[in-house]
VMD Tcl script that draws the C-alpha trace (Angstrom):
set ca {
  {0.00 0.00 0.00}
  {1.08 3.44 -0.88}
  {-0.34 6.81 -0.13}
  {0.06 10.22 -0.76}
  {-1.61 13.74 0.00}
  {-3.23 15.03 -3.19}
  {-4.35 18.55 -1.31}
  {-4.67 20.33 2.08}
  {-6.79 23.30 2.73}
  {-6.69 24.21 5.78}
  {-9.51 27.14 7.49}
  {-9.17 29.22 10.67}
  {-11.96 28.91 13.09}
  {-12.38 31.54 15.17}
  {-14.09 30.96 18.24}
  {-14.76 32.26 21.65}
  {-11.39 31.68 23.41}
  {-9.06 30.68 20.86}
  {-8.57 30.23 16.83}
  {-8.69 26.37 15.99}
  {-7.26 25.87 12.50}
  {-8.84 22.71 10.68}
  {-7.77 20.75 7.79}
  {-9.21 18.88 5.68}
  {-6.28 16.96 3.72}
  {-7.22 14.86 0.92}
  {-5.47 11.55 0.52}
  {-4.70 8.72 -2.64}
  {-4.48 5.37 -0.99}
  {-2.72 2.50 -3.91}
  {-3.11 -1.11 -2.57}
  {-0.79 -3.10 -4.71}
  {-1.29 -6.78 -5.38}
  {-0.66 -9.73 -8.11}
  {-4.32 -10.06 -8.70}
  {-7.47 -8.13 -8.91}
  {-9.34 -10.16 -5.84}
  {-6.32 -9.49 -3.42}
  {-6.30 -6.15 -4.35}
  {-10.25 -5.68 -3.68}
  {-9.65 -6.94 -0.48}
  {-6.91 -5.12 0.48}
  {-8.74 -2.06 -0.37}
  {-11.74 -3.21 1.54}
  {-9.62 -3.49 4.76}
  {-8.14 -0.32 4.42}
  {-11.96 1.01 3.83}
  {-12.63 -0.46 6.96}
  {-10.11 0.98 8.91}
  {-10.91 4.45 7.54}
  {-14.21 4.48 8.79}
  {-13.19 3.39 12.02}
  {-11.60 6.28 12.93}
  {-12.24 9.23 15.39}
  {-12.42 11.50 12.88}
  {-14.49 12.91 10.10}
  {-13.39 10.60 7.18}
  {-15.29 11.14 3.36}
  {-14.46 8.28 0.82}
  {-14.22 10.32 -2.05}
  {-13.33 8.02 -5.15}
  {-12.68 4.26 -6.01}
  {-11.43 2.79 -8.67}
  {-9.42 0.07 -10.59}
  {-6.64 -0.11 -12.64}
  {-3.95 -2.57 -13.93}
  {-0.06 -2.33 -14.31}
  {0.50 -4.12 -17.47}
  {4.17 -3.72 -17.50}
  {4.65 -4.75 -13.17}
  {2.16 -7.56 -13.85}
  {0.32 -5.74 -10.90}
  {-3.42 -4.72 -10.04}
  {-4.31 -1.60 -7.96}
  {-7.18 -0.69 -6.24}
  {-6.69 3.14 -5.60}
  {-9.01 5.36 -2.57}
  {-9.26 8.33 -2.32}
  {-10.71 10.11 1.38}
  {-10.84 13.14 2.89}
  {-9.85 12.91 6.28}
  {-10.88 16.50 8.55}
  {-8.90 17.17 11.70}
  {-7.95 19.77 13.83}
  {-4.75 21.33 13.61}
  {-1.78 21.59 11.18}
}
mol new
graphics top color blue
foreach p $ca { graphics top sphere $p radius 0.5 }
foreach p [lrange $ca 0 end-1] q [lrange $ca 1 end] { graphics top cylinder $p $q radius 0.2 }
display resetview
């Protein structure tokens, strides 16, 4: 599995006592494997954990695609995942 951060935006909240900043990063998760069914479960783990989490998550995109030349499949996932702070 591979992952990387495809955008951050970040906001300032401003509140009664103090100015929270939130961001709302959005990350490409690859799961690499040898064939499409391990890589469909791999992905669905992942999904799993992602909506297990304390915080705000929004599974934006899911898709397929094959690596011809590696002789690999990837299942690629793409979430937003909102927290507070930098």
């Amino acid at each position: 599995m591979v992952y990387n951060v495809v955008s951050n935006p970040r906001e300032q909240c401003f509140g009664a006592s103090q100015a929270v900043a939130v961001s709302s990063p959005r990350y490409q998760f690859t799961c690499w494997a040898q064939n499409q069914a391990d890589a469909v479960t791999t992905c669905a783990a992942l999904r799993t954990a992602l909506l297990a989490m304390t915080v705000p998550v929004s599974l934006v995109n899911e898709y397929h695609l094959r690596e011809p030349e590696a002789r690999l499949f990837r299942r690629d996932l793409d979430a937003v995942i909102a927290h507070a702070g930098e």
